[in-house]
C-alpha positions in Angstrom: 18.9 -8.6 23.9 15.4 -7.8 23.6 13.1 -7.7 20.9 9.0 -6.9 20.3 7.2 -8.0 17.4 3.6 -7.7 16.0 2.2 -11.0 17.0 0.0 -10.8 13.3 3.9 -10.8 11.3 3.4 -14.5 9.8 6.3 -17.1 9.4 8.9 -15.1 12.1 8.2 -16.8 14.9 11.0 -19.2 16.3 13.1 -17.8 14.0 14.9 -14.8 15.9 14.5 -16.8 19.2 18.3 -18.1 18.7 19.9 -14.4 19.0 17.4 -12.9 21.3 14.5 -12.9 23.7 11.7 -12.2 21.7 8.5 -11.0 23.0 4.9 -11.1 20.7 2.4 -8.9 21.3 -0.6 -7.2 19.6 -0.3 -3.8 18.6 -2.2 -2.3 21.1 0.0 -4.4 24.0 3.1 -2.7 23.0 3.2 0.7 25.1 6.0 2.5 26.1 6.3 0.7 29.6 6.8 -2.5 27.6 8.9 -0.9 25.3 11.4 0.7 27.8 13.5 -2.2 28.3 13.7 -3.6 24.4 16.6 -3.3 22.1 14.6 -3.4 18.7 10.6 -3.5 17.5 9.6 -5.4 14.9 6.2 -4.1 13.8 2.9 -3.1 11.3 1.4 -0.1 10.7 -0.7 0.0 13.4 2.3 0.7 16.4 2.6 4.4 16.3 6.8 5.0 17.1 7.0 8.5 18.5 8.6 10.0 21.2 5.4 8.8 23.4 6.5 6.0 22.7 10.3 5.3 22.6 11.8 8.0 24.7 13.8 6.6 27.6 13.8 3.3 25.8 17.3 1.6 24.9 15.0 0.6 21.1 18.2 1.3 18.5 16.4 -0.4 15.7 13.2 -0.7 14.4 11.8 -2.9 11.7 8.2 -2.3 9.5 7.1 -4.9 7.8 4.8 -2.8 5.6 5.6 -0.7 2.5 4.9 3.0 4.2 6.9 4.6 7.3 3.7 7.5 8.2 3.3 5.4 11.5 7.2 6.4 12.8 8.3 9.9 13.4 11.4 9.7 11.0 13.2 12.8 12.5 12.8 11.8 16.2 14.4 8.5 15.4 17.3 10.1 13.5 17.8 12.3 16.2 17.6 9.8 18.5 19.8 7.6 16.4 17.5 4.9 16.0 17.9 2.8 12.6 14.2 2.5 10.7 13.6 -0.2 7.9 10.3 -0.9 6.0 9.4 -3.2 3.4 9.0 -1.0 0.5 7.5 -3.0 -2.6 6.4 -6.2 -0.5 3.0 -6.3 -1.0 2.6 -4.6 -4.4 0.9 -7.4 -6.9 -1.5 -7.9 -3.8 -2.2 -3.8 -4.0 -3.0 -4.3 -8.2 -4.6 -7.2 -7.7 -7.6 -5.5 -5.7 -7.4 -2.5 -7.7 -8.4 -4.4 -11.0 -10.4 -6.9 -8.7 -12.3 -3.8 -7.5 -12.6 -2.3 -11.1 -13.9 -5.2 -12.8 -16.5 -5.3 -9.6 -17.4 -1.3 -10.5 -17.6 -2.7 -14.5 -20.1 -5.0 -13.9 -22.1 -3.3 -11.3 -22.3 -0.3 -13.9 -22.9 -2.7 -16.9 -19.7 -2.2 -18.5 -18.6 -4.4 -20.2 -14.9 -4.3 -21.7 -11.6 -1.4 -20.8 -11.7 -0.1 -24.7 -12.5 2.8 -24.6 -11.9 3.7 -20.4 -9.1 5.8 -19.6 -7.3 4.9 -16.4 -4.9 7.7 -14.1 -2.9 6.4 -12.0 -1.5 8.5 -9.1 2.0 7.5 -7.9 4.4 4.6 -10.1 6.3 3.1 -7.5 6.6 -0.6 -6.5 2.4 -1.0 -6.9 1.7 2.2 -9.5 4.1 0.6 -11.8 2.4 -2.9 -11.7 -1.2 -1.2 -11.8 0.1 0.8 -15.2 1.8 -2.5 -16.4 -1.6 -4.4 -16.0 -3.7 -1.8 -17.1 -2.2 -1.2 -20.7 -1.9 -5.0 -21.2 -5.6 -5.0 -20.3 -6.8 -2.7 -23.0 -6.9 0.4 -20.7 -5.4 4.1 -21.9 -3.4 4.6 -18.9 -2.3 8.0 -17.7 0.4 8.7 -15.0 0.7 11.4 -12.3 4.2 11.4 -10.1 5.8 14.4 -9.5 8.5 13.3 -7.5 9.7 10.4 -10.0 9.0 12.7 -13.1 11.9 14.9 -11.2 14.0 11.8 -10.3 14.0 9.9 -13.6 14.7 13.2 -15.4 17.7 14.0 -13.2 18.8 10.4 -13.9 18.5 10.3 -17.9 20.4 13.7 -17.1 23.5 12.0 -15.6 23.1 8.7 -17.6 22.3 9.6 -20.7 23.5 6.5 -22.3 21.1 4.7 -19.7 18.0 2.7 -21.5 16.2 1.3 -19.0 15.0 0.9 -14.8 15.9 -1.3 -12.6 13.6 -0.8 -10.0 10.3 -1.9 -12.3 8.8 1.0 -13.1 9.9 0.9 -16.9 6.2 1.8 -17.2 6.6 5.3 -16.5 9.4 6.4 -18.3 8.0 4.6 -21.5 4.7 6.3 -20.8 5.9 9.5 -19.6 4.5 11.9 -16.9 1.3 14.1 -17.2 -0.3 16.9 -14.4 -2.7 16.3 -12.6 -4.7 18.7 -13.6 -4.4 16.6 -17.0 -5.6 13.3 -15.3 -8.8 15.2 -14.0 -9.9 16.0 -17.2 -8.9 12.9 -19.5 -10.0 10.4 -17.2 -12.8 7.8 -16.7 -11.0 5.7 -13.6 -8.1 7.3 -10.9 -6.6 5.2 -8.3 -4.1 6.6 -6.3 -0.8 4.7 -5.1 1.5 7.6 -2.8 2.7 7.8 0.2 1.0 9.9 2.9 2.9 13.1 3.4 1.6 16.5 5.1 4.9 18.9 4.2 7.5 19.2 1.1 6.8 20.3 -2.1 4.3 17.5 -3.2 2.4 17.0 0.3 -0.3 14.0 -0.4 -2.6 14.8 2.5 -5.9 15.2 1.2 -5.0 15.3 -2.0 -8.0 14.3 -3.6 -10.0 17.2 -2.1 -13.5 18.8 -2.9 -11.4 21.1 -5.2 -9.9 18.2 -6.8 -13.1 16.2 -7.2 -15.4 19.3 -8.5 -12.4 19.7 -11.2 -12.8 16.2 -12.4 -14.3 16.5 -16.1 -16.2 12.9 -16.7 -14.7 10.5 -14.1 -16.6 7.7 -12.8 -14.8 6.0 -10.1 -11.8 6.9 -7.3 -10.2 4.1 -6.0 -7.7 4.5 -2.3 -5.8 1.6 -1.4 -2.9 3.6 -0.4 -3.7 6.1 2.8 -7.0 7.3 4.3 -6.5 10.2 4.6 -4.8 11.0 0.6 -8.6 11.1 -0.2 -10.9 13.6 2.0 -13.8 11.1 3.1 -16.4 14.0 3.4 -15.4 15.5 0.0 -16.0 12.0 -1.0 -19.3 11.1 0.3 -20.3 14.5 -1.6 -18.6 13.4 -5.0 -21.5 12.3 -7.3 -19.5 9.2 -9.1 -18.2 5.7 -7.3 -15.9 5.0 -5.0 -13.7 1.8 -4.1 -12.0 2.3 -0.4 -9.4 0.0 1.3 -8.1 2.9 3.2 -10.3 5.0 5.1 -9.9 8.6 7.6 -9.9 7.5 11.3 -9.8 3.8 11.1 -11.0 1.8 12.6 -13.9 4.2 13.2 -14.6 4.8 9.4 -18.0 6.8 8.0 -20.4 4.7 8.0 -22.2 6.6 5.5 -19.0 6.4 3.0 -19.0 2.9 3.4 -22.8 2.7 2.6 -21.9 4.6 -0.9 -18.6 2.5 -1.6 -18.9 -0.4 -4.7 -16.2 -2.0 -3.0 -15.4 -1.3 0.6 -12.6 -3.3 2.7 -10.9 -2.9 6.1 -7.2 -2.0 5.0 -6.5 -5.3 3.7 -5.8 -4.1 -0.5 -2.2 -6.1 0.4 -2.5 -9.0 2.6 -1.9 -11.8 0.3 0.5 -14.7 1.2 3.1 -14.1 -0.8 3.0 -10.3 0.5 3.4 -11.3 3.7 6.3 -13.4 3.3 8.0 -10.8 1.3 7.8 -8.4 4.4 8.8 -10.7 6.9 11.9 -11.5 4.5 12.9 -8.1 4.3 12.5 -7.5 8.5 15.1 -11.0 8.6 17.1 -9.4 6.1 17.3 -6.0 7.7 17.9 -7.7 11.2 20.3 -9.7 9.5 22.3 -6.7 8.2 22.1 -4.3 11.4 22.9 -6.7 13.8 25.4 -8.7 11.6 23.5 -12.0 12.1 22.8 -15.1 9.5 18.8 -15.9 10.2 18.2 -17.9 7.2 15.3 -15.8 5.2 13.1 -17.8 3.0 12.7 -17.5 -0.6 9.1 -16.2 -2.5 8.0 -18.0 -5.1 6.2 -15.6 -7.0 7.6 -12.7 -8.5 7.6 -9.0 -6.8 6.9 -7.1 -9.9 3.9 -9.7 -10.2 2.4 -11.4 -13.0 3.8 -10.7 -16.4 0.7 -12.0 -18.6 -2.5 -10.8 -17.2 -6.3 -10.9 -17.9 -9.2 -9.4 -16.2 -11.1 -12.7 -15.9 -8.3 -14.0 -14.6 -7.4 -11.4 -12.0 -11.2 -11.1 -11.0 -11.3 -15.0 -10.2 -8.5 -14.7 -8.3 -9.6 -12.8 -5.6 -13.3 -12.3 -4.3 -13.2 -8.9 -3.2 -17.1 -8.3 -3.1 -17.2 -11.0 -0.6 -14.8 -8.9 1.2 -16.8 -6.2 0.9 -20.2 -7.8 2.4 -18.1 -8.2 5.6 -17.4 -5.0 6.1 -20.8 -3.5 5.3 -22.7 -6.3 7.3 -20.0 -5.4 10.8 -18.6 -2.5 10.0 -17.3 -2.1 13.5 -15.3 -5.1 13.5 -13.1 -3.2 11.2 -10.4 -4.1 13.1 -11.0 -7.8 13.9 -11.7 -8.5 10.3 -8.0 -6.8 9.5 -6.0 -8.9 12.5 -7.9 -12.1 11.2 -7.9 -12.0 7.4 -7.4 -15.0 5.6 -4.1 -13.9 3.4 -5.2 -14.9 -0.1 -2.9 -15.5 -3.0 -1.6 -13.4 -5.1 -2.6 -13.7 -9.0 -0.2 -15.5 -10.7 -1.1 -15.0 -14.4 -1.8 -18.7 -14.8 -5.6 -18.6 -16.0 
């Protein structure tokens, strides 16, 4: 048995060795000549699994270590009968922790100086909308929530349990809060940052979602944040918006607009979730996943710090945790080493809520 894996997938290597021949390469090494012959890929965002890729290969499983599946063509590997797992949630109190890391940046650049009074929308509560919401009322922020799909789900749910009081998956958040358009969210709010995944078809498609329609509707907000998917936010329609913008994800990486990244408070190369503790959580799950499709025992390691992330929070404290201007200088100052600066990122630590 054969298997590929990401060669930047921390704290897996040596440990699948046992059950298979295991090859490590970088994503841009791992072509569909390479791939012919292997029985599974484990893999990042950056491996694109297609039928360019994986047809004529014997590949029955494949394994992301990364919350979001845009990267594989879900239908052809059904059809194909290939078995996909991500890693949904890993790196979620990484993802909060540079969203409030990046607004406290835009606060102080702006000279403001405290959340009363700020009204924060946030666009999707799963695994890292849920924690952003959490954190954000605790930190003195009105918080306002936009998610179609879970509004629908959750509602469906108190339908058929309606003796149920409370979620299991930690997004109690949004059901305490409840749901609002968002068409509401454009006109009640000072702060948006968007947490979906990157879908072009079905009734809620998130491609360009925050458009030049959607930003010339926005009553009085000040700042957009993406750490979720390019290409949710329109970079042109944003290097016309008038107010601020904090980018992890940007249109066409690594070849991003240079002039959106010259307008950006906080600018960084797709790396809003690579802490430590994220990283191990991902490589966990792929273990675990291998573990369950192949009906193997690979020890997986335990995280000691919780998914749902920290459950007392300040802003000083998050801010100090994580120096995400200094982040940001790297990117302006080599922009085109976009890439490199991803692959080779130091993996900081999550905040822990111990200040």
């Amino acid at each position: 048995m054969k298997i590929i894996v990401d060669n930047h997938i921390p704290n897996i290597q040596g440990l699948i060795e046992p059950r298979a021949e295991v090859l490590y390469l970088e994503p841009g090494d791992i072509t569909r000549d390479v791939v012919r012959d292997a029985d599974a890929l484990v893999i990042r965002t950056r491996t694109r699994c297609d039928a360019a890729l994986l047809d004529g290969s014997r590949v029955r499983f494949i394994g992301s270590a990364t919350i979001g599946t845009d990267h594989i063509d879900l239908d052809y590997c059904a059809s194909r009968g290939i078995t996909v797992r991500n890693a949904p949630g890993c790196n979620a109190p990484a993802v909060a922790q540079w969203v409030f890391c990046a607004i406290d940046a835009w606060m102080r650049t702006r000279d403001i100086g405290s959340p009363d009074g700020l009204t924060l929308g946030v666009v999707g509560v799963g695994h890292i909308g849920s924690i952003v919401a959490r954190w954000g009322k605790a930190l003195g922020f009105t918080v306002l929530l936009n998610d179609p799909p879970r509004e629908m789900a959750e509602k469906t749910d108190r339908t058929e349990k309606t003796d149920r009081t409370d979620v299991t998956d930690g997004t109690e958040s949004a059901v305490d809060g409840g749901f609002l358009p968002l068409e509401e969210l454009q006109r009640r709010c000072d702060i948006i940052t968007v947490h979906t995944p990157l879908t072009r078809g079905g009734q809620w498609p998130t491609w360009h979602l925050f458009d030049r329609a959607f930003l010339d509707g926005l009553a009085h907000c000040r700042l957009i944040l993406d750490a979720a998917r390019g290409a949710i936010a329109d970079n042109e329609a944003l290097l016309g918006w008038k107010g601020d913008v904090a980018l992890d994800c940007w249109e066409n990486e690594p070849n991003i607009s240079r002039e959106l990244l010259e307008k950006a408070i906080v600018a960084t190369p797709h790396i809003a979730g690579y802490s430590r503790e994220g990283k191990q959580r991902g490589t966990a799950m792929m273990l675990e996943a291998l573990n369950e499709f192949y009906h193997w025992d690979i020890p997986v390691p335990t995280i000691n710090s919780p998914a749902t992330g920290a459950a007392q929070v300040t802003l000083a404290g998050i801010a100090a945790s994580y120096d995400i201007l200094a982040d940001t200088a790297a990117l302006k100052a080599t922009p085109a080493a976009f890439e490199s600066l991803r692959n080779h990122y130091a993996h900081r630590q999550e905040y822990l809520g111990r200040d």
